[in-house]
TIVEX-345717 format. One line per 5 residues: number of its first residue (from 0); their letters; for each residue x, y, z of N, C-alpha, C, O. Coordinates in Angstrom, 3 decimals. Layout:
# residues N
NUM) A) X Y Z X Y Z X Y Z X Y Z ~ ...
//
This chain:
# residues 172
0) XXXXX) -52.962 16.548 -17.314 -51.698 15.999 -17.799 -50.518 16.594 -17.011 -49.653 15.846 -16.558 ~ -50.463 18.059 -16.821 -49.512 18.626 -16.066 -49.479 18.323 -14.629 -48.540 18.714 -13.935 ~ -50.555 17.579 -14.103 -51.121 17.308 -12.529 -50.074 15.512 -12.565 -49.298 14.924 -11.811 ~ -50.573 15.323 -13.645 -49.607 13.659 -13.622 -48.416 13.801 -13.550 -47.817 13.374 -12.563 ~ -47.625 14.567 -14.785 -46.250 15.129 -14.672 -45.870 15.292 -13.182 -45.136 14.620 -12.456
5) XXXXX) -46.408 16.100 -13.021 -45.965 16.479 -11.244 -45.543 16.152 -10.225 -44.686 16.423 -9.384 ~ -47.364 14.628 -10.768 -46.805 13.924 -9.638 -45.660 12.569 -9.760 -45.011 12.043 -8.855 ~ -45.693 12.287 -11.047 -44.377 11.603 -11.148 -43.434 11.787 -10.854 -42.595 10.932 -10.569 ~ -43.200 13.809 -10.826 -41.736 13.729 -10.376 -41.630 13.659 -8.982 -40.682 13.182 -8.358 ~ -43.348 14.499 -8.209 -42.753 14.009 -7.066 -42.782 12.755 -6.590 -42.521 12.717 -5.388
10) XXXXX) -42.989 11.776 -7.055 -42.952 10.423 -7.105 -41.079 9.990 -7.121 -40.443 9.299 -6.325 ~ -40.702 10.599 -8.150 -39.095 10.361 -8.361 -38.193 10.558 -7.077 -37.391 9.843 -6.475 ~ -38.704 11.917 -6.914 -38.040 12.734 -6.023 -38.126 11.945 -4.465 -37.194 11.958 -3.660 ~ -39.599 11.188 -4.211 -39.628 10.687 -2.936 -39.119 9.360 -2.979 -39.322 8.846 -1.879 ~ -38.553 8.580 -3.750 -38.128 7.538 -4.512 -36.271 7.686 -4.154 -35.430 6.945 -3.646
15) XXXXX) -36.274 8.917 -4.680 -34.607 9.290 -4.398 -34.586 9.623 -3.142 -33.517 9.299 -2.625 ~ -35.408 10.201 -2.334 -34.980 10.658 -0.736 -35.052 9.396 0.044 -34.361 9.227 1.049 ~ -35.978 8.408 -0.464 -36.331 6.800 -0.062 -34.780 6.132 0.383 -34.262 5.676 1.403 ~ -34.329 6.421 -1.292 -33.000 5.406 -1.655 -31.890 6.405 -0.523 -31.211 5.821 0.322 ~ -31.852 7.892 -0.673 -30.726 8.372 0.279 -31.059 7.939 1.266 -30.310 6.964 1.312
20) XXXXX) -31.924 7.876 2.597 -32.217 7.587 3.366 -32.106 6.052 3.711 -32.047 5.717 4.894 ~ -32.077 5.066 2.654 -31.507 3.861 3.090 -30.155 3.735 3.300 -29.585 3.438 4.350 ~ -29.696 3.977 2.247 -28.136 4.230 2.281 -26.911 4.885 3.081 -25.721 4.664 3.304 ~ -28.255 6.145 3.486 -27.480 6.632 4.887 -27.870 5.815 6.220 -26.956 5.873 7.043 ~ -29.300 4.855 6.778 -29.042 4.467 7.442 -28.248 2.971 7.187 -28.141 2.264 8.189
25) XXXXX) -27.871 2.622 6.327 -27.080 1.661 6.324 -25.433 1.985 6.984 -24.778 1.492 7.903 ~ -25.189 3.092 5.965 -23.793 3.579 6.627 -23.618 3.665 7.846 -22.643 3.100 8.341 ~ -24.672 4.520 8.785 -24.579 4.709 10.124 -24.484 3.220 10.602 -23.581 2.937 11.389 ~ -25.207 2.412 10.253 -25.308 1.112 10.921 -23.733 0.125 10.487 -23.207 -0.702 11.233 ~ -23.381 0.415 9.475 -22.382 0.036 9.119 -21.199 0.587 9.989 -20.504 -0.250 10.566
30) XXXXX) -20.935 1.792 10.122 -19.928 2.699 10.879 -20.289 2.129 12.188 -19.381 1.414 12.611 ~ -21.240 2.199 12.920 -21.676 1.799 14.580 -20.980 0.146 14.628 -20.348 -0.378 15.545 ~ -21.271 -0.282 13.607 -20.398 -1.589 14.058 -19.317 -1.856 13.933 -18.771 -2.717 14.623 ~ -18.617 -1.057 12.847 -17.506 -1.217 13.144 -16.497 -0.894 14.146 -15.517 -1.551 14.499 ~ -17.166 0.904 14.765 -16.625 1.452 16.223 -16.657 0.444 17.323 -15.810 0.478 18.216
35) XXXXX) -18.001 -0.824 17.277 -18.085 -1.503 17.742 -16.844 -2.645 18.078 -16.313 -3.051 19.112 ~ -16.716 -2.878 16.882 -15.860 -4.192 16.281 -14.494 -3.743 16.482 -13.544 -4.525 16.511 ~ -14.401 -2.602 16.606 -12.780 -1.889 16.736 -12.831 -1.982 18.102 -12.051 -2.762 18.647 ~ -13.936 -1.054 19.053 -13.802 -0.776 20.708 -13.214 -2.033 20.975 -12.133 -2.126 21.557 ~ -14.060 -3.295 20.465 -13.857 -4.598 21.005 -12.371 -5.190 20.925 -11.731 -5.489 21.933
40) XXXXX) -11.900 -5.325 19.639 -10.772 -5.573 19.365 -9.709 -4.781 20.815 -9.076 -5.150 21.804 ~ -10.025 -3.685 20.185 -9.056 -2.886 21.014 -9.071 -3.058 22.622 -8.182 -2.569 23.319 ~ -10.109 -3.762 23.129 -10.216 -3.978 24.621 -9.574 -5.465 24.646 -8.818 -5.776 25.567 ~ -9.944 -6.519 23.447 -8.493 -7.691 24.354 -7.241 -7.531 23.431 -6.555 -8.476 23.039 ~ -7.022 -6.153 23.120 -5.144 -6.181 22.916 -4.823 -5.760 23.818 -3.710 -6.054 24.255
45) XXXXX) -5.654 -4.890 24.487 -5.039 -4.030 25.609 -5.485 -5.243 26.919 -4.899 -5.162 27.998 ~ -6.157 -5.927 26.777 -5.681 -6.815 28.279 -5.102 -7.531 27.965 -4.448 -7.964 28.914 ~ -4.795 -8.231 26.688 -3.555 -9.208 26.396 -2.247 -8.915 26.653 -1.272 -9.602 26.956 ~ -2.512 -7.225 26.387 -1.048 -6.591 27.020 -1.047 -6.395 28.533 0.034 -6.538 29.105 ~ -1.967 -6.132 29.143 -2.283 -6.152 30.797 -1.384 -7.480 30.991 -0.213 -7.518 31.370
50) XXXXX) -2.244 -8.586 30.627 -1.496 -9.671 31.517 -0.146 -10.039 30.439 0.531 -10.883 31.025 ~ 0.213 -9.848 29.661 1.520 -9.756 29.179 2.598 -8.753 30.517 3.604 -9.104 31.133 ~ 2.314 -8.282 30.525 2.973 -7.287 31.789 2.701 -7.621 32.689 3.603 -8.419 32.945 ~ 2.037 -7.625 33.505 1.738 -8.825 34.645 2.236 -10.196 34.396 3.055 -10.451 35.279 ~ 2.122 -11.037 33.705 2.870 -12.202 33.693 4.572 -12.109 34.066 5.088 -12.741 34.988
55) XXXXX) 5.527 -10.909 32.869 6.775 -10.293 32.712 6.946 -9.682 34.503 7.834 -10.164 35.206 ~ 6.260 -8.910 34.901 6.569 -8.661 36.234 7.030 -9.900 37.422 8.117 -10.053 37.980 ~ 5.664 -10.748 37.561 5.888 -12.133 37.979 7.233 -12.859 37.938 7.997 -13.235 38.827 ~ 7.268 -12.937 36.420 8.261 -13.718 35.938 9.772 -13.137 36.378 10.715 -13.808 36.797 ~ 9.722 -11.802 36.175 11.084 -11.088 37.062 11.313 -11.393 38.331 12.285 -11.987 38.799
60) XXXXX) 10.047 -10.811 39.064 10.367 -11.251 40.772 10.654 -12.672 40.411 11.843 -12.923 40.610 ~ 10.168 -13.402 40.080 10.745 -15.167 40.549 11.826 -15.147 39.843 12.325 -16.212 40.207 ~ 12.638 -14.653 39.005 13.896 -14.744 38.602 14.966 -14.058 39.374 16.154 -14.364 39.478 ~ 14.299 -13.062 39.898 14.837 -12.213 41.129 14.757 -13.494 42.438 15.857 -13.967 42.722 ~ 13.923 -13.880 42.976 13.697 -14.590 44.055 15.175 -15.832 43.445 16.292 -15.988 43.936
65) XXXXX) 14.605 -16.426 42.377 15.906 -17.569 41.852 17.340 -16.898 42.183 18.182 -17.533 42.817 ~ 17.476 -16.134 41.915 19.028 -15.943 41.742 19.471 -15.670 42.860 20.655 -15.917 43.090 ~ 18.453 -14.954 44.087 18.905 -15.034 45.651 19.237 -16.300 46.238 20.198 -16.574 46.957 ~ 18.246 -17.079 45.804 18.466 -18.396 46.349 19.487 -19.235 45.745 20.061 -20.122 46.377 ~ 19.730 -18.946 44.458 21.217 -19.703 43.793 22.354 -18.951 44.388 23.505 -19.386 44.428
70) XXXXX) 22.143 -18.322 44.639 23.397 -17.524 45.303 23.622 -17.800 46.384 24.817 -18.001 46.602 ~ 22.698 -17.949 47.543 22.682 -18.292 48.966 23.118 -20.196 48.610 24.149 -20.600 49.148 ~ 22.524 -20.936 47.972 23.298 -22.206 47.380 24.497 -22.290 47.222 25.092 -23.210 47.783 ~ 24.975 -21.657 46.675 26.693 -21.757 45.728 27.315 -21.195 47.119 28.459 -21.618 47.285 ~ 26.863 -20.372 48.131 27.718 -19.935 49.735 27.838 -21.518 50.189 28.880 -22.122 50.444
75) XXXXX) 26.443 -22.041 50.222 26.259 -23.049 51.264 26.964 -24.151 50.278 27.323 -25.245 50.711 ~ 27.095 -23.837 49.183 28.071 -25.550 48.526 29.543 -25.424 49.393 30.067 -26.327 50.045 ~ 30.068 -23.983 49.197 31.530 -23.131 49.478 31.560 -23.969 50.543 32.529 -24.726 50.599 ~ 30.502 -24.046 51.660 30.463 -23.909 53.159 30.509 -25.277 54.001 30.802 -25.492 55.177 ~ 30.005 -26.332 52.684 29.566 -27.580 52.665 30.134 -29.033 52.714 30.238 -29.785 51.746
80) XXXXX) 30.401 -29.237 53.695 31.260 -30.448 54.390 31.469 -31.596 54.111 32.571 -32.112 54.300 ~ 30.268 -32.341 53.513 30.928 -33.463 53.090 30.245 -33.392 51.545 29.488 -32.530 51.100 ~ 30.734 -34.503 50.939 30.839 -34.542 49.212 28.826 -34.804 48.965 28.057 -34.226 48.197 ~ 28.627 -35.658 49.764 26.983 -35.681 49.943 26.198 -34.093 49.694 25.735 -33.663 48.638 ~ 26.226 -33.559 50.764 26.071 -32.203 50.488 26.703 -30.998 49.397 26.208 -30.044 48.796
85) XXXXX) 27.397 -31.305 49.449 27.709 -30.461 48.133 27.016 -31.154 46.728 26.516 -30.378 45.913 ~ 26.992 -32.738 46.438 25.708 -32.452 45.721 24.770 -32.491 45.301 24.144 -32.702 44.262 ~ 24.674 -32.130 46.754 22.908 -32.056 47.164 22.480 -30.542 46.697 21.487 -30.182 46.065 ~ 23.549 -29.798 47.216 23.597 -28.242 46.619 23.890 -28.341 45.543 23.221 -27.474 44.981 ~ 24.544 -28.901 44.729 24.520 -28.274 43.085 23.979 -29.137 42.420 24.435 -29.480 41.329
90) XXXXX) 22.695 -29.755 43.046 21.432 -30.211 42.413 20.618 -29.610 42.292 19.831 -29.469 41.356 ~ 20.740 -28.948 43.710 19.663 -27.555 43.887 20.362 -26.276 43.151 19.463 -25.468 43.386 ~ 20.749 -25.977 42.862 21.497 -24.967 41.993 20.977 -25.329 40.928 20.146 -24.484 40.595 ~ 21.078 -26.730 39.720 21.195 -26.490 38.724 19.642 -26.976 38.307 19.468 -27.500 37.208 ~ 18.368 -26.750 39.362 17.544 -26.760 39.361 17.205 -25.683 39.253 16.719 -25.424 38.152
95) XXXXX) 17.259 -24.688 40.132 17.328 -23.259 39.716 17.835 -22.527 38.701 17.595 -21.336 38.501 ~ 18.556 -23.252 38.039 19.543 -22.631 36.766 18.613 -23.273 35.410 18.723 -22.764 34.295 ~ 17.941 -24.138 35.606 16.957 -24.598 34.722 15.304 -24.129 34.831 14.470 -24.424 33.974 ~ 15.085 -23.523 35.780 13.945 -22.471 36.483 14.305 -21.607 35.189 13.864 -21.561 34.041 ~ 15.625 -20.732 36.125 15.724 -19.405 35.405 15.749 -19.583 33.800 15.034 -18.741 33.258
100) XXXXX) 16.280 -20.312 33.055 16.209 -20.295 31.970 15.014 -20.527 31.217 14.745 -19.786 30.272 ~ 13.927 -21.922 31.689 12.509 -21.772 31.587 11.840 -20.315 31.762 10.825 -20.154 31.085 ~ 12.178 -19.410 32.429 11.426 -17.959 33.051 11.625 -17.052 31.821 10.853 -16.238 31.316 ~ 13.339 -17.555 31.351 13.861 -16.317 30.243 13.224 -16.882 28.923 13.068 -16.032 28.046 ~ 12.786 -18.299 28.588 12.296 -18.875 27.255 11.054 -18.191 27.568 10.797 -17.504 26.579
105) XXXXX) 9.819 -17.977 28.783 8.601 -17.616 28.883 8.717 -16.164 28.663 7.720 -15.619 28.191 ~ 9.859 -15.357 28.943 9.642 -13.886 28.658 10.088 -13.591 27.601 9.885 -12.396 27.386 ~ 10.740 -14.207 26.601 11.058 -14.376 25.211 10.112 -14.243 24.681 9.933 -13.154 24.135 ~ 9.142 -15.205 24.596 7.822 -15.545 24.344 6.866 -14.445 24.370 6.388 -13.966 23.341 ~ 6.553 -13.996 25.690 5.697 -12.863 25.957 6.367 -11.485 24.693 5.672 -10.901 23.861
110) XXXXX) 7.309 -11.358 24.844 8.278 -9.874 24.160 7.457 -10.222 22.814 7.043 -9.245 22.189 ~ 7.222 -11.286 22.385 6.780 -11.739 20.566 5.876 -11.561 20.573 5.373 -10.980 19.611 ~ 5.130 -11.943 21.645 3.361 -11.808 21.898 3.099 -10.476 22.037 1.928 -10.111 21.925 ~ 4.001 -9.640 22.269 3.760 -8.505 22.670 3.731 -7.381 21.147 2.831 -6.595 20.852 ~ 5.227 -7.688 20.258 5.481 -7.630 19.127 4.224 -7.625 18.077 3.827 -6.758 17.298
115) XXXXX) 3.739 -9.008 18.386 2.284 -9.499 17.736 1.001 -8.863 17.825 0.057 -8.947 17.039 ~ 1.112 -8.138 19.020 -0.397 -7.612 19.334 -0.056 -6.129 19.329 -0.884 -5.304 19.714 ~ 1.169 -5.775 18.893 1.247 -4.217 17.955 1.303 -4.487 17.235 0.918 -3.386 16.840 ~ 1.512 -5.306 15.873 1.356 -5.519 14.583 -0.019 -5.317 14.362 -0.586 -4.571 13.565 ~ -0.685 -6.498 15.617 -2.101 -6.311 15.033 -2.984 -4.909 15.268 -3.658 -4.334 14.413
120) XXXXX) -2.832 -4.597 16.382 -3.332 -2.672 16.907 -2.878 -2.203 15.070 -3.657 -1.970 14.146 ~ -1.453 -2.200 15.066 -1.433 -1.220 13.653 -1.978 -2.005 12.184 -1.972 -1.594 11.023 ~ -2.376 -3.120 12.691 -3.168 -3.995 10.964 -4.433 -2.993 11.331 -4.842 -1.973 10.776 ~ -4.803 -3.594 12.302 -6.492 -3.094 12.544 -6.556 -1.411 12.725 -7.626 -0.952 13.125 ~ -5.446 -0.483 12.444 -5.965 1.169 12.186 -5.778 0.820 10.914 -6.610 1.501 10.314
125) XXXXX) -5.255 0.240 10.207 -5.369 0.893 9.005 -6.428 0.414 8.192 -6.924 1.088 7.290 ~ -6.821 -0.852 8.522 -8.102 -1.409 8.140 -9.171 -0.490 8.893 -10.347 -0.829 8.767 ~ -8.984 0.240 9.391 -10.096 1.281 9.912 -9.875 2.533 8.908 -10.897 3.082 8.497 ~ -8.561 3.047 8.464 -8.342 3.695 7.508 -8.563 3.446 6.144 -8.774 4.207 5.200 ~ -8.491 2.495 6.212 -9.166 2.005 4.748 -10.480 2.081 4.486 -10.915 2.798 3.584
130) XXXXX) -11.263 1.318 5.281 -12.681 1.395 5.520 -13.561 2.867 5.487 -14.652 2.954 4.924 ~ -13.004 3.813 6.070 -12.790 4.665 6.154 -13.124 6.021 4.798 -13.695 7.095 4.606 ~ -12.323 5.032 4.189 -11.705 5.836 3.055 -12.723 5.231 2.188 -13.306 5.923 1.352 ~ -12.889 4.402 2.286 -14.098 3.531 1.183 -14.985 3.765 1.192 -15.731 3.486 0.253 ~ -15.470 4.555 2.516 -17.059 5.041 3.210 -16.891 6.482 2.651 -17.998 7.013 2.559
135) XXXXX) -16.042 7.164 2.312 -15.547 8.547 1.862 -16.054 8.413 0.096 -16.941 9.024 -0.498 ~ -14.863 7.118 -0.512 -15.499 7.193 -1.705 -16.920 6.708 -1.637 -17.624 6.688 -2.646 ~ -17.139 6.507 -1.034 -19.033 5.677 -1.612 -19.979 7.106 -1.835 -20.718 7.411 -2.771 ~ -19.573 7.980 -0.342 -20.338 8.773 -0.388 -20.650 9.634 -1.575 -21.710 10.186 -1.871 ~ -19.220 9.626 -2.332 -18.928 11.191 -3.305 -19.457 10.082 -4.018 -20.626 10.419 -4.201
140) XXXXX) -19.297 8.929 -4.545 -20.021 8.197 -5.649 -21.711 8.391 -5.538 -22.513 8.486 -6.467 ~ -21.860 8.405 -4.681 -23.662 8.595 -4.264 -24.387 9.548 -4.766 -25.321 9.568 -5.567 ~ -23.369 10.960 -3.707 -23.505 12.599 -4.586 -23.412 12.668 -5.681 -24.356 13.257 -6.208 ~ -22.086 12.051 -6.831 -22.490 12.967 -7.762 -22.980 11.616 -8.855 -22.541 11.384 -9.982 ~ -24.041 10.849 -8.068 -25.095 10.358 -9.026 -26.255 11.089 -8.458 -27.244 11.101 -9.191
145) XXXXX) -26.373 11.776 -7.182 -27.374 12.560 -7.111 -27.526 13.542 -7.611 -28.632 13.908 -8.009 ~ -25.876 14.603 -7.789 -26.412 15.336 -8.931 -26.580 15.170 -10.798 -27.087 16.034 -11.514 ~ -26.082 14.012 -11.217 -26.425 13.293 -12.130 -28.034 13.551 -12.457 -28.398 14.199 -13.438 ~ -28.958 12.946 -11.486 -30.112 12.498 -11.533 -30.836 13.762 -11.342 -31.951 13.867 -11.852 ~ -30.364 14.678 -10.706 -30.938 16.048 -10.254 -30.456 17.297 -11.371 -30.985 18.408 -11.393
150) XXXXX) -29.726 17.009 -11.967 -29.335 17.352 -14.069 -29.891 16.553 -15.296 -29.459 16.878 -16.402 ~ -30.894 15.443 -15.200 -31.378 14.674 -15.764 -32.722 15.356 -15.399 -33.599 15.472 -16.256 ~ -32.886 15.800 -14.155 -34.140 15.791 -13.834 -34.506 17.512 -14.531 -35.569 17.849 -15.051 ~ -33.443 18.258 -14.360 -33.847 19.723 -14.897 -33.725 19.791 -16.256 -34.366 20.600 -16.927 ~ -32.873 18.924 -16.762 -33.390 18.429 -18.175 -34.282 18.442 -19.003 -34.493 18.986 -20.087
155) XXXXX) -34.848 17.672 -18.251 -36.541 16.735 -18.698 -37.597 18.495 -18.428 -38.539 18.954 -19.074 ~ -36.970 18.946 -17.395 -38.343 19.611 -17.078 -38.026 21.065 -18.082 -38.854 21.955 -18.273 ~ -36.801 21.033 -18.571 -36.393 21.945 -19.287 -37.114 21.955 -21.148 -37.571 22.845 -21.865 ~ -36.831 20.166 -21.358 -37.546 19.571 -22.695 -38.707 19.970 -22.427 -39.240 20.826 -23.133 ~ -39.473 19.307 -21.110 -40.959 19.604 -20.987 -41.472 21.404 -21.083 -42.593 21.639 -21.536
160) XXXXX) -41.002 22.017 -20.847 -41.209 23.393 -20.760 -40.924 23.692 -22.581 -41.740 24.085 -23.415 ~ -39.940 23.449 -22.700 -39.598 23.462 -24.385 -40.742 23.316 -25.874 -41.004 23.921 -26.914 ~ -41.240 21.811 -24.945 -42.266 21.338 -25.346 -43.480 21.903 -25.845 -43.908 21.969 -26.997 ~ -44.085 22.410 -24.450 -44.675 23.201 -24.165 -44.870 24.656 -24.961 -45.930 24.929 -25.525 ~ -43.950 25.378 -24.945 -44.103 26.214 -25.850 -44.020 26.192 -27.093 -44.569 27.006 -27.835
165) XXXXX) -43.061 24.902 -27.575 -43.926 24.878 -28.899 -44.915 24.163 -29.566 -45.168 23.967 -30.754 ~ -45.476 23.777 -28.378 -47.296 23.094 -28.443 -48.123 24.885 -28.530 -48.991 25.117 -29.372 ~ -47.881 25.428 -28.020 -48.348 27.032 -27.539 -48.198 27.707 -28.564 -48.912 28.705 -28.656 ~ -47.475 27.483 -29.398 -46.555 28.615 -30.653 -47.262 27.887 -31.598 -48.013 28.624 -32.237 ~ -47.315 26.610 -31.964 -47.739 25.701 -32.714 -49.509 25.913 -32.712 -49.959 25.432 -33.752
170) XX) -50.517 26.453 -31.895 -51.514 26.468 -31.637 -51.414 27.476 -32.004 -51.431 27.543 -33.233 ~ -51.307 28.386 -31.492 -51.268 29.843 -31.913 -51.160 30.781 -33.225 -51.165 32.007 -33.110
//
C-alpha cells in the first residue's frame, strides 16, 4: 500500500515536471518568435527610413539643381530680346516653379512617413513591453500554483503520516 502511495506521488510529481516543462517550452517558443517578429519589424522601419532619406536627399539635390536653373532662366528672360523668348523663358520658369513645389508636396509627405514609422517603432516597444510583462505575470502565476500544489502535496503526506500513526496507536 505504501509502495502505491509512492508511486502515485511520483506519478504527480512527473505529471507536474511534464506540465512545467511544456509551459516553459512554449514560452521559449513563444519569446523566439516574437524577437523574431520584432527583429523583422524593426528591419523594414529602418529601411523605410533608409529610403525615406535617400528619397529626401534626391529630392534636395533636384530642388537644388531647380533653383540653379530658374535662376540662370529669370538672367536669360532679363537678357531676352524679343517678347517670343521671354515667354518661352517664363514657361520654362514656371515649369520649374511647379517641379519645385511637386518636390516640397513629396518631402512633406516623406517628413509624415517618417513621423509614422516612429509612432510605429514606439507602438511596437511597448507592445514588446507589455508582452513582456504578461510573460512576467504568467510566470509568478505558474510558481505560486506550484507552490500551491507542492503545500497540498506536504499536506497529504503530512495527513498520511498522521494517519499512520494513529492506525499504529490504534493497533497497539
Amino acid at each position: 500500500k505504501a509502495l502505491e502511495q509512492e508511486t502515485r506521488l511520483a506519478e504527480k510529481e512527473a505529471k507536474l515536471d511534464e506540465r512545467k516543462a511544456k509551459v516553459e517550452k512554449s514560452r521559449e517558443a513563444f519569446f523566439e518568435y516574437e524577437a523574431k517578429m520584432a527583429a523583422e519589424q524593426e528591419a523594414r522601419i529602418e529601411e523605410a527610413e533608409r529610403k525615406a532619406l535617400a528619397e529626401a536627399k534626391k529630392d534636395e539635390e533636384e530642388a537644388e539643381r531647380l533653383k540653379a536653373v530658374e535662376q540662370k532662366l529669370e538672367e536669360e528672360v532679363t537678357r531676352a530680346m524679343t517678347k517670343k523668348e521671354k515667354m518661352a523663358k517664363q514657361k520654362e520658369a514656371r515649369r520649374i516653379l511647379a517641379e519645385e513645389r511637386k518636390l516640397e508636396r513629396k518631402e512633406k509627405r516623406a517628413e509624415r512617413e517618417e513621423r509614422i514609422y516612429l509612432a510605429e517603432e514606439e507602438q511596437e516597444k511597448k507592445i514588446l513591453q507589455e508582452k513582456a510583462a504578461a510573460a512576467r505575470a504568467e510566470e509568478e502565476r505558474f510558481e505560486a500554483l506550484e507552490k500551491e500544489y507542492e503545500r497540498a502535496t506536504e499536506l497529504a503526506k503530512e495527513d498520511e503520516l498522521e494517519l499512520r500513526l494513529a492506525k499504529k496507536f490504534l493497533t497497539n
